[in-house]
Every structure is written in structure tokens, then in C-alpha cells.
mmCIF file of the N, C-alpha and C atoms, coordinates in Angstrom:
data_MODEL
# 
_entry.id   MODEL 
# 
loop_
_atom_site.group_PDB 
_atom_site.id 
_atom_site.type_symbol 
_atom_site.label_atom_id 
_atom_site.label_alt_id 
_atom_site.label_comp_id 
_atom_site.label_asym_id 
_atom_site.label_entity_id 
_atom_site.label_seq_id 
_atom_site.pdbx_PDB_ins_code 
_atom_site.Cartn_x 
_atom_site.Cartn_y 
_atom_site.Cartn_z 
_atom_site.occupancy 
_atom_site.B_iso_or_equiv 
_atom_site.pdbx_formal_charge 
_atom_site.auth_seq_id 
_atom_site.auth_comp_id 
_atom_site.auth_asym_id 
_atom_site.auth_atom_id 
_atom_site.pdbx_PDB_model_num 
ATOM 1   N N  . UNK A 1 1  ? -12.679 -31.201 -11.929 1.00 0.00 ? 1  UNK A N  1 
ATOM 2   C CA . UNK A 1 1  ? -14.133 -31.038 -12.030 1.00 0.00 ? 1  UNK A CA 1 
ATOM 3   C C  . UNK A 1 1  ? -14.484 -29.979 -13.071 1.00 0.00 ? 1  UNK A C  1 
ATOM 4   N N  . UNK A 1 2  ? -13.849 -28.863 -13.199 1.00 0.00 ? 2  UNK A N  1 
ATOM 5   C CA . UNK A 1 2  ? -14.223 -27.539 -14.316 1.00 0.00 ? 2  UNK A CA 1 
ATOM 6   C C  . UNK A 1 2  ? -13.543 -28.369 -15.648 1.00 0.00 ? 2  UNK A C  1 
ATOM 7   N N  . UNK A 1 3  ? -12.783 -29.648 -15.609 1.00 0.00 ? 3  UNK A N  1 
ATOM 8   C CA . UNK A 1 3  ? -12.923 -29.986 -17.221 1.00 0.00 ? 3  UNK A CA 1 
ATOM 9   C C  . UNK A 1 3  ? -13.707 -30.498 -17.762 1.00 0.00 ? 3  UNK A C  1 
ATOM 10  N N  . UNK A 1 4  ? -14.359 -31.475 -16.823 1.00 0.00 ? 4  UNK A N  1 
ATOM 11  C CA . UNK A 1 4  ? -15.487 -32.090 -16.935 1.00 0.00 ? 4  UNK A CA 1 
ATOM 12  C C  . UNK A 1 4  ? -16.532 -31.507 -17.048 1.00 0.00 ? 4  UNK A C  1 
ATOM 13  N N  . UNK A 1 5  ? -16.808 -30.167 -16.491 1.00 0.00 ? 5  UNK A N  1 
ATOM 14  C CA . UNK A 1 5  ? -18.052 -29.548 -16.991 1.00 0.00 ? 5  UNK A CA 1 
ATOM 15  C C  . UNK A 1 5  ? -18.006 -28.907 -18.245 1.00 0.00 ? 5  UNK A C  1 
ATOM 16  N N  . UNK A 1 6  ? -16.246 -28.176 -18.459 1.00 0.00 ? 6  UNK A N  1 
ATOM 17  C CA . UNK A 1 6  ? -16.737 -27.627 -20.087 1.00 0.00 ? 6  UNK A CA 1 
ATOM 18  C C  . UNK A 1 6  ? -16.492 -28.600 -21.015 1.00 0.00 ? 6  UNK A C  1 
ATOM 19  N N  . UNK A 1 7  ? -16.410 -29.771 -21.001 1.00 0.00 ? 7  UNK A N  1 
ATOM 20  C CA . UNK A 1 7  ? -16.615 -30.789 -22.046 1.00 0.00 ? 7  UNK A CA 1 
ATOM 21  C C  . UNK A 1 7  ? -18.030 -31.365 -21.723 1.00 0.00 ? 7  UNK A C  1 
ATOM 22  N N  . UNK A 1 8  ? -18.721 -31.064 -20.686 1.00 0.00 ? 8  UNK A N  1 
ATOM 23  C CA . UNK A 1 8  ? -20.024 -31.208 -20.705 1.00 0.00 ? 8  UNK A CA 1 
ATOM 24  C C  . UNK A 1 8  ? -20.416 -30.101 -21.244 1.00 0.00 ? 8  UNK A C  1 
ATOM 25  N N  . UNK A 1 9  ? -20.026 -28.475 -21.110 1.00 0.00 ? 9  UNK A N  1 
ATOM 26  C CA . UNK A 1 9  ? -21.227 -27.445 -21.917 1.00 0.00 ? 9  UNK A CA 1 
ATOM 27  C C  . UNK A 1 9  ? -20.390 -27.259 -23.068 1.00 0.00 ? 9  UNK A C  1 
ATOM 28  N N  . UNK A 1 10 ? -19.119 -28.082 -23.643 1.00 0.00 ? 10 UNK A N  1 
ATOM 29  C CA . UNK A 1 10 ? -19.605 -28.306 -25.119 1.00 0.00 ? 10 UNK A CA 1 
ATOM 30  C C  . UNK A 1 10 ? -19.967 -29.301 -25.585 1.00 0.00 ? 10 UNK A C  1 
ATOM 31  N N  . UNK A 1 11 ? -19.683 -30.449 -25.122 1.00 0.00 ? 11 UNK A N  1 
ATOM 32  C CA . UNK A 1 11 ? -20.913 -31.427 -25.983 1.00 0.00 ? 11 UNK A CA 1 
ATOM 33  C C  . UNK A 1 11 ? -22.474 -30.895 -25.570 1.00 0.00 ? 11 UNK A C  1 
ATOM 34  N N  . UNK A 1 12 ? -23.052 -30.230 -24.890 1.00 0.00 ? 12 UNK A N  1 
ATOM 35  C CA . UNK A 1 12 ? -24.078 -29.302 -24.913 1.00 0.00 ? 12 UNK A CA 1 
ATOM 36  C C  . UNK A 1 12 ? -24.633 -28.558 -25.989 1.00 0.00 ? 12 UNK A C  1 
ATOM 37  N N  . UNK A 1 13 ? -23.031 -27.902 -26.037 1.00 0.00 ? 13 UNK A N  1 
ATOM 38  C CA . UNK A 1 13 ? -22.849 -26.700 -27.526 1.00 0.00 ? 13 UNK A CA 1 
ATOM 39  C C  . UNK A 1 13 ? -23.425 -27.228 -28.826 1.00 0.00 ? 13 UNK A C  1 
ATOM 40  N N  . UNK A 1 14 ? -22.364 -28.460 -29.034 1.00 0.00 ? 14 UNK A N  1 
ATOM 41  C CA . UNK A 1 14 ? -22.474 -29.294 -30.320 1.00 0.00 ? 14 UNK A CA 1 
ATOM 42  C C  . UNK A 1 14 ? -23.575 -30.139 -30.406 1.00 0.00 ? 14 UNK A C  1 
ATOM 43  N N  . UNK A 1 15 ? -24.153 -30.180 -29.609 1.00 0.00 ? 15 UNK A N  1 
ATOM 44  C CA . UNK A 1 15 ? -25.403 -31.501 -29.900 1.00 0.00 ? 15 UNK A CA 1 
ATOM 45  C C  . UNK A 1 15 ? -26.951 -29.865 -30.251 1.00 0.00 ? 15 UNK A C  1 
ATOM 46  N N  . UNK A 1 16 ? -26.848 -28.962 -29.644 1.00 0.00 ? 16 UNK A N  1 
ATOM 47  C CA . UNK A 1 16 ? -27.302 -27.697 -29.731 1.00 0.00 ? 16 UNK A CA 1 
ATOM 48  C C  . UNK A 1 16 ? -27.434 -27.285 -31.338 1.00 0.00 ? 16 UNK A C  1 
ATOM 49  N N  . UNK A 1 17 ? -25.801 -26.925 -31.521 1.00 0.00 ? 17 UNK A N  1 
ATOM 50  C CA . UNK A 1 17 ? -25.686 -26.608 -33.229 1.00 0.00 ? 17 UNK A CA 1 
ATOM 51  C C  . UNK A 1 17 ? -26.474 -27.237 -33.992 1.00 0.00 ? 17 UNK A C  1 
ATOM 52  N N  . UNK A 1 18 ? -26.134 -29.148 -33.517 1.00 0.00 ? 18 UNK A N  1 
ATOM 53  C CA . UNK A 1 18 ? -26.734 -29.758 -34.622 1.00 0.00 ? 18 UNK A CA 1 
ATOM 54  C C  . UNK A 1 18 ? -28.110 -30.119 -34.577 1.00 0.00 ? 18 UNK A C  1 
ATOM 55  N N  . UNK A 1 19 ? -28.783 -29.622 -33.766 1.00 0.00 ? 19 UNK A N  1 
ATOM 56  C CA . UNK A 1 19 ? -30.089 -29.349 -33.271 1.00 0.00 ? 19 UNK A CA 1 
ATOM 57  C C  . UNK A 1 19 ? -30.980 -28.279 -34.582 1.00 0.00 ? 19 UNK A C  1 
ATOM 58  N N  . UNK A 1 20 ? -29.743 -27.271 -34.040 1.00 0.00 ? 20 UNK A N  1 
ATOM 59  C CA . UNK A 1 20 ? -30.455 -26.099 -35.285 1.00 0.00 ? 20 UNK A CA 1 
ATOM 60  C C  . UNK A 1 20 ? -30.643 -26.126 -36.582 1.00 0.00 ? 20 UNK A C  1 
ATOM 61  N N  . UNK A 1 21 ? -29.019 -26.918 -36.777 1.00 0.00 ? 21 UNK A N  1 
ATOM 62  C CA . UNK A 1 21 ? -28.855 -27.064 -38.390 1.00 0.00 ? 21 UNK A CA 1 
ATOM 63  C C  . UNK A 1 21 ? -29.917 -27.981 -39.016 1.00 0.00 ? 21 UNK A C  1 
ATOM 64  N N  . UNK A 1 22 ? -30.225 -28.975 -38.108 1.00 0.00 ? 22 UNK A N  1 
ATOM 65  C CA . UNK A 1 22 ? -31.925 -29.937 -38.843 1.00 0.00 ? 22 UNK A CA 1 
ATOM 66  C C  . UNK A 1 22 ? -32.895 -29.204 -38.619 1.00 0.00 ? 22 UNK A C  1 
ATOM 67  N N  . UNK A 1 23 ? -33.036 -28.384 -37.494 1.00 0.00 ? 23 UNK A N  1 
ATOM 68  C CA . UNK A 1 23 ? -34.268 -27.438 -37.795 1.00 0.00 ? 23 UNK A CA 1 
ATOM 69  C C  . UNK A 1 23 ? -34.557 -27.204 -39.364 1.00 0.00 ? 23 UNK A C  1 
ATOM 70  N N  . UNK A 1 24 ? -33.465 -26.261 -39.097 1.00 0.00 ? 24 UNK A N  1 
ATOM 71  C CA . UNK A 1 24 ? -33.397 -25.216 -40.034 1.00 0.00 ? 24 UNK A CA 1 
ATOM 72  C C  . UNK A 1 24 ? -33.624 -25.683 -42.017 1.00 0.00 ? 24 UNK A C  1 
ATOM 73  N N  . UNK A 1 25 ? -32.775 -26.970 -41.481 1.00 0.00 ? 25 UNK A N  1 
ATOM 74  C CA . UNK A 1 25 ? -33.013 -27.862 -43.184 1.00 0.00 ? 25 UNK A CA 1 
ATOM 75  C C  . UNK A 1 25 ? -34.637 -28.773 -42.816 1.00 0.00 ? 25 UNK A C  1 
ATOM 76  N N  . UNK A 1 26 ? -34.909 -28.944 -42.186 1.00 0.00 ? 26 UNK A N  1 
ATOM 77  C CA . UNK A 1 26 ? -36.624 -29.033 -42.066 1.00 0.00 ? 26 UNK A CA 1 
ATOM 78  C C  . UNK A 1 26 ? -37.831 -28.061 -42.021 1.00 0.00 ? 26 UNK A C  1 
ATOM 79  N N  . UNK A 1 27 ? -36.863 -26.854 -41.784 1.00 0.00 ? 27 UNK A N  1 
ATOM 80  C CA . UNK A 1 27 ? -37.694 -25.513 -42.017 1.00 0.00 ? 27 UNK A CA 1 
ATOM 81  C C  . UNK A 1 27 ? -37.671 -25.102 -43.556 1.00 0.00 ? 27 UNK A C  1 
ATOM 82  N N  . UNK A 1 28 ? -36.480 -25.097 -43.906 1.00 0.00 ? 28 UNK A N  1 
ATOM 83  C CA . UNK A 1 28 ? -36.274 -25.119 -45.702 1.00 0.00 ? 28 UNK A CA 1 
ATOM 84  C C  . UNK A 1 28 ? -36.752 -25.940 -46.311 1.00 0.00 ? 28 UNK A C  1 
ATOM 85  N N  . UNK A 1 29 ? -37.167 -27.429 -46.099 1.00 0.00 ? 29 UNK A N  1 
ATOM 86  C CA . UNK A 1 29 ? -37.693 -28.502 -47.172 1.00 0.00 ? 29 UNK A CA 1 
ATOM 87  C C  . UNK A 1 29 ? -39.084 -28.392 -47.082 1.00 0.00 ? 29 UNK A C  1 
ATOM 88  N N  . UNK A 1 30 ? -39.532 -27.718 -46.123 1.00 0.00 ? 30 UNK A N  1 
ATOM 89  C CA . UNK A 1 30 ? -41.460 -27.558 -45.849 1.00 0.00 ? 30 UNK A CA 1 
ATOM 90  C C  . UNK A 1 30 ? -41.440 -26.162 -46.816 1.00 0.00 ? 30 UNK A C  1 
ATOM 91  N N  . UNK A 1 31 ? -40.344 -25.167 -46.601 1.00 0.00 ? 31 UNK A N  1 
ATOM 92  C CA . UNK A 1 31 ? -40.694 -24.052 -47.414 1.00 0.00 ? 31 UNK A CA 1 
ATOM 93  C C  . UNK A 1 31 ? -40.717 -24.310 -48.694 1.00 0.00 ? 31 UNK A C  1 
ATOM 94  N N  . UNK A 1 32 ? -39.662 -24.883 -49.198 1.00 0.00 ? 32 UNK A N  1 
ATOM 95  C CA . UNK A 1 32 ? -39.643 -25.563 -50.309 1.00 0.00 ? 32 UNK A CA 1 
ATOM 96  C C  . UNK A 1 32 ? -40.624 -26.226 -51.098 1.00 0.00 ? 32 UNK A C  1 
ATOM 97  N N  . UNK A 1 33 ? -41.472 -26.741 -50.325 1.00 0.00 ? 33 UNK A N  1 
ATOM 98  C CA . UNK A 1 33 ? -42.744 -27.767 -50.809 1.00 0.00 ? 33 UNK A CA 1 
ATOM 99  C C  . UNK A 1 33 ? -43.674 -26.707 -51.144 1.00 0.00 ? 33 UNK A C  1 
ATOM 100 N N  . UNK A 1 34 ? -44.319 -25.736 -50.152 1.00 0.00 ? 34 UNK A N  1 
ATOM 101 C CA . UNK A 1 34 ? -45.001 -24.839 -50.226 1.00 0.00 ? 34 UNK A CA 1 
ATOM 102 C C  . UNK A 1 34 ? -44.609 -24.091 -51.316 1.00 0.00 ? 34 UNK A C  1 
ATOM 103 N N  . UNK A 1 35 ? -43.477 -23.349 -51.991 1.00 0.00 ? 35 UNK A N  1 
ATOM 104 C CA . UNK A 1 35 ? -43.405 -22.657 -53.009 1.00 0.00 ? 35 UNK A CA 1 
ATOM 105 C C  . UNK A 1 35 ? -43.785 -23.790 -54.155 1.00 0.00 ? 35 UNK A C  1 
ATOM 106 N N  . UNK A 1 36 ? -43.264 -25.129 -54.043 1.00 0.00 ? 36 UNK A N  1 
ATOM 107 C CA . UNK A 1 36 ? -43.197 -25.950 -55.306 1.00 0.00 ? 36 UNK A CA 1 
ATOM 108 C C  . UNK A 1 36 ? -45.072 -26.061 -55.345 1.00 0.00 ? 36 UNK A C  1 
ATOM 109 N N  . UNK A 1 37 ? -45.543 -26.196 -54.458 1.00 0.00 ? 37 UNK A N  1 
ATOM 110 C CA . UNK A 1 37 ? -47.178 -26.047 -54.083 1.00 0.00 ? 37 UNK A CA 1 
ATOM 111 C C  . UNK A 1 37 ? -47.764 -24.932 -54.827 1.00 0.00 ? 37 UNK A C  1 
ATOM 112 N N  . UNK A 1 38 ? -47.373 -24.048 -54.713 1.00 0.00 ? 38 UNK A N  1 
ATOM 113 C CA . UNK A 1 38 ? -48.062 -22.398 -55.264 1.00 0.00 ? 38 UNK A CA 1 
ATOM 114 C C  . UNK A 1 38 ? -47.129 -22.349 -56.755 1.00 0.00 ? 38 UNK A C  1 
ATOM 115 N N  . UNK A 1 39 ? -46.122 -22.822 -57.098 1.00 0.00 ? 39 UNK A N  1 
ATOM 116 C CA . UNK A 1 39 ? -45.862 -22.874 -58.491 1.00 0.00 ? 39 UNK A CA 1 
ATOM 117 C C  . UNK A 1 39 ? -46.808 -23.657 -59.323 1.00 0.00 ? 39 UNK A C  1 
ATOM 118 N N  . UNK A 1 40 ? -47.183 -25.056 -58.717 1.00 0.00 ? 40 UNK A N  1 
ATOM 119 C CA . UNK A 1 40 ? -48.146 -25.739 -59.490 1.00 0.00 ? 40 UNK A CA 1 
ATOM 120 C C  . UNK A 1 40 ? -49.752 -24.686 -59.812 1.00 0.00 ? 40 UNK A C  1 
ATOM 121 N N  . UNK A 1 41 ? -50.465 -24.327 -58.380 1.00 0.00 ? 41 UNK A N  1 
ATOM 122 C CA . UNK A 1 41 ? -51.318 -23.728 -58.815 1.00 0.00 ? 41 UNK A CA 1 
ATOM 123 C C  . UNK A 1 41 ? -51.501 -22.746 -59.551 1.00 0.00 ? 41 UNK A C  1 
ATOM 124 N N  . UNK A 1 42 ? -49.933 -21.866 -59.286 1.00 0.00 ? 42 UNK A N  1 
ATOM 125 C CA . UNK A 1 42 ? -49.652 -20.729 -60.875 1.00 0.00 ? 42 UNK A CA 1 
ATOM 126 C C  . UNK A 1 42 ? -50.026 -21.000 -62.046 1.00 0.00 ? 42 UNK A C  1 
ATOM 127 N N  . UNK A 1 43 ? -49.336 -22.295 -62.100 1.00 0.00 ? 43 UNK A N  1 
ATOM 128 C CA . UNK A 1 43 ? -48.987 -23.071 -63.235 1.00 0.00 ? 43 UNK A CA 1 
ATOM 129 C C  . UNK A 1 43 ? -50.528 -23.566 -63.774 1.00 0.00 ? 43 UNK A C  1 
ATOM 130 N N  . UNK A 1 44 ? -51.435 -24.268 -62.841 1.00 0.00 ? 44 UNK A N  1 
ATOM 131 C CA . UNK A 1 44 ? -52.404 -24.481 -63.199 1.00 0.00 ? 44 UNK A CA 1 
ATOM 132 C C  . UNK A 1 44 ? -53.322 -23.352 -63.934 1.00 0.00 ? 44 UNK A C  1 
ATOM 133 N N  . UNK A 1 45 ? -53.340 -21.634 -62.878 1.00 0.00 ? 45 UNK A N  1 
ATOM 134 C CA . UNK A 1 45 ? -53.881 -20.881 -63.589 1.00 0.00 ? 45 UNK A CA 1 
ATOM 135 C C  . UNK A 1 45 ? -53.437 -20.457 -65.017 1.00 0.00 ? 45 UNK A C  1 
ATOM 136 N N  . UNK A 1 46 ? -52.823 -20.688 -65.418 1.00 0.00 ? 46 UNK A N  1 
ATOM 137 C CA . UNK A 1 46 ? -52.069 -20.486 -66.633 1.00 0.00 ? 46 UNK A CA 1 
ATOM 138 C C  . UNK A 1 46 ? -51.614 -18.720 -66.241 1.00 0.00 ? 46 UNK A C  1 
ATOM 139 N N  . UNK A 1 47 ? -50.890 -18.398 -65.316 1.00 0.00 ? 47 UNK A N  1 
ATOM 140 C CA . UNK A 1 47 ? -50.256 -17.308 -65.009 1.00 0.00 ? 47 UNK A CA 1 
ATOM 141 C C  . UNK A 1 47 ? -50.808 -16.446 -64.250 1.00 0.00 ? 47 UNK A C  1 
ATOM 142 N N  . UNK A 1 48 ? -52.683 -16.437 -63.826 1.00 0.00 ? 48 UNK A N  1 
ATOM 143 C CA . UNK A 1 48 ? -53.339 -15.875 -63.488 1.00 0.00 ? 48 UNK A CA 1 
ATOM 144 C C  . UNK A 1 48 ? -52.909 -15.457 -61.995 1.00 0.00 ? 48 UNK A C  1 
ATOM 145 N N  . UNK A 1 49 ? -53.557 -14.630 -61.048 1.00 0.00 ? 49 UNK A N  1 
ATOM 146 C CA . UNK A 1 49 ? -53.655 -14.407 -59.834 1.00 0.00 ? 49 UNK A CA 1 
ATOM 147 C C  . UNK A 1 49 ? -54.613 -15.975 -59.178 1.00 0.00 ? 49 UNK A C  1 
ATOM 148 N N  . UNK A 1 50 ? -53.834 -16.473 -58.221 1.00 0.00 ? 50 UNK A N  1 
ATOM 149 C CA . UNK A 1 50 ? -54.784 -17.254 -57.420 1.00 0.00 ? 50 UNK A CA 1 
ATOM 150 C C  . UNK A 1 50 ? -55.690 -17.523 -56.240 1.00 0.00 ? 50 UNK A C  1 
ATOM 151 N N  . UNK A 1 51 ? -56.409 -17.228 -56.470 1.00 0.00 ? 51 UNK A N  1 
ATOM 152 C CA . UNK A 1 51 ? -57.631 -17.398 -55.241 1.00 0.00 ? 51 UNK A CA 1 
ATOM 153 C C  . UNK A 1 51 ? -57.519 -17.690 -54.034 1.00 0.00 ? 51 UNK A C  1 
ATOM 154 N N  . UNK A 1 52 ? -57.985 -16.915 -53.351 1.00 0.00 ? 52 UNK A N  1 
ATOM 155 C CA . UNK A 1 52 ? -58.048 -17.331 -51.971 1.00 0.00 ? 52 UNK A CA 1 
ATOM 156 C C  . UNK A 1 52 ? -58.511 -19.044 -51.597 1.00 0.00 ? 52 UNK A C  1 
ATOM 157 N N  . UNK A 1 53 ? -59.511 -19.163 -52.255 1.00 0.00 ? 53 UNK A N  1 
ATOM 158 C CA . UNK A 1 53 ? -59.666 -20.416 -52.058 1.00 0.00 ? 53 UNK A CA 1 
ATOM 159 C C  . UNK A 1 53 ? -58.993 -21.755 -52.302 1.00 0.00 ? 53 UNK A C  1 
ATOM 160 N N  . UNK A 1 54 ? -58.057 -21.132 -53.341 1.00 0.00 ? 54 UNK A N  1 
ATOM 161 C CA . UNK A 1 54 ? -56.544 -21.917 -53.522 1.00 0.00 ? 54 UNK A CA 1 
ATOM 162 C C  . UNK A 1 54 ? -55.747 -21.753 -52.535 1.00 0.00 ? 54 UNK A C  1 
ATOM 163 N N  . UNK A 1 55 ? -55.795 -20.276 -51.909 1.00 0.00 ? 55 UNK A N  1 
ATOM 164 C CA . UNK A 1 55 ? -54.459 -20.602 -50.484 1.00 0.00 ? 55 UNK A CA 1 
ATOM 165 C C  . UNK A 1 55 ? -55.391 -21.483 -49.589 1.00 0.00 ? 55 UNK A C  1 
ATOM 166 N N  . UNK A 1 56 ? -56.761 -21.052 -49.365 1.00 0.00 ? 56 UNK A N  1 
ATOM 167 C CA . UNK A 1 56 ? -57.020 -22.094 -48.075 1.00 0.00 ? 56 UNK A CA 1 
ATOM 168 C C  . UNK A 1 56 ? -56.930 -23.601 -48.213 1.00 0.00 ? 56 UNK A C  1 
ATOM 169 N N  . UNK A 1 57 ? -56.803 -24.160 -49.358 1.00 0.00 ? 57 UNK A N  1 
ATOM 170 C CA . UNK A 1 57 ? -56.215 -25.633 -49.561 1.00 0.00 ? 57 UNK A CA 1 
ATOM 171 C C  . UNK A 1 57 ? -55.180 -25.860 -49.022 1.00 0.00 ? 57 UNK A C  1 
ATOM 172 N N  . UNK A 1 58 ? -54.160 -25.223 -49.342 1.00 0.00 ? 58 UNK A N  1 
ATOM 173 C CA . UNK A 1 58 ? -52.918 -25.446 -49.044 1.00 0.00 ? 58 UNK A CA 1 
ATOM 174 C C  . UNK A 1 58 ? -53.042 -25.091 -47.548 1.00 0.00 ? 58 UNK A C  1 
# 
């Protein structure tokens, strides 16, 4: 019975890890967008500071 449970709390473990690791690369590809987002409007100001009213778009 105790093998059966720690091959139950690690396939627990491992389904866990790989839980985080897509978080985490879905937490990076939204951050990602958002900087590529605020590079364009940089880009649009031609280098300027951008407006508040440019962050509240985004």
C-alpha cells in the first residue's frame, strides 16, 4: 500500500511540475506581448515618453 501511494504523490509531483512549467511559459508569452506592445508605441512616438493614455489602451 505505501508503494502505491508514493507513486501516487509522485505522479502528483510530476503532473504539478508540469503544471508550473506552462504556467510559467504562458506567463512569459503574455509578458512578452506586452513589452512587444510598448515597443511599438515607443516606436510610434518616435522615442518620446508615452502617455498615460497609451498605457490605459493596453
Amino acid at each position: 500500500m505505501t508503494t502505491n501511494l508514493a507513486v501516487f504523490l509522485n505522479l502528483l509531483f510530476i503532473i504539478g511540475r508540469i503544471l508550473a512549467i506552462v504556467l510559467a511559459l504562458i506567463i512569459g508569452f503574455n509578458i512578452w506581448k506586452q513589452l512587444k506592445a510598448i515597443a511599438t508605441e515607443l516606436k510610434k512616438a518616435n522615442g518620446t515618453m508615452a502617455t498615460p493614455e497609451a498605457d490605459e489602451k493596453n
